[in-house]
Phi, psi and omega in degrees: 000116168289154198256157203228119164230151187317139181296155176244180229250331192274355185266000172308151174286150170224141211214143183234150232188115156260170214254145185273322233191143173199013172323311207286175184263119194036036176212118157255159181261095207232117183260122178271130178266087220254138169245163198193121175297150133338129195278316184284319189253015176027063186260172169257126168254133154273132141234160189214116196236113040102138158217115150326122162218145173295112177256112155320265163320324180064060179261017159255149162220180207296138205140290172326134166253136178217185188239141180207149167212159210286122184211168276249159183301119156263333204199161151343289195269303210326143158208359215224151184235115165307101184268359204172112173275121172275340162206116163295127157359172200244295177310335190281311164318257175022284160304312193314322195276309172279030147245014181260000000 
């Protein structure tokens, strides 16, 4: 008999992303930029595609390269979560120090 085990948590989908939108109350807004050949004319197409994700905290910002991965319906549009900012903005950087 064979053994059957639970998808674990670490098999979630993850999409790396910057963030368009940070308006919302604990919600960014994160566009993934996918390249992909043409199956007949094998040009590379950009496609972009939107993601709602939840920010705790609201430590990303517009800008923002960030990693989000998937997890249970929060809201209507929400399905994605913010696991990480992997690089702040060149403006975002910027501003922090003259505003301290």
């Amino acid at each position: 008999m064979p053994e059957t085990t639970p998808i674990a948590r670490s098999q979630r989908k993850e999409r790396l992303g910057r963030v368009i939108s940070n308006k919302m109350a604990k919600t960014i807004v994160v566009e993934v930029e996918r390249r992909y050949s043409h199956a007949k004319y094998k040009k590379v197409i950009t496609a972009h595609a939107r993601f709602y994700a939840h920010d705790e905290k609201g430590d990303a910002k517009v800008g923002d390269l960030v990693l989000i991965h998937e997890t249970r319906p929060l809201s209507k549009l929400k399905r994605w979560r913010l696991s990480q900012v992997v690089e702040r903005s060149r403006e975002t950087a910027a501003a922090a120090p003259a505003a301290a």
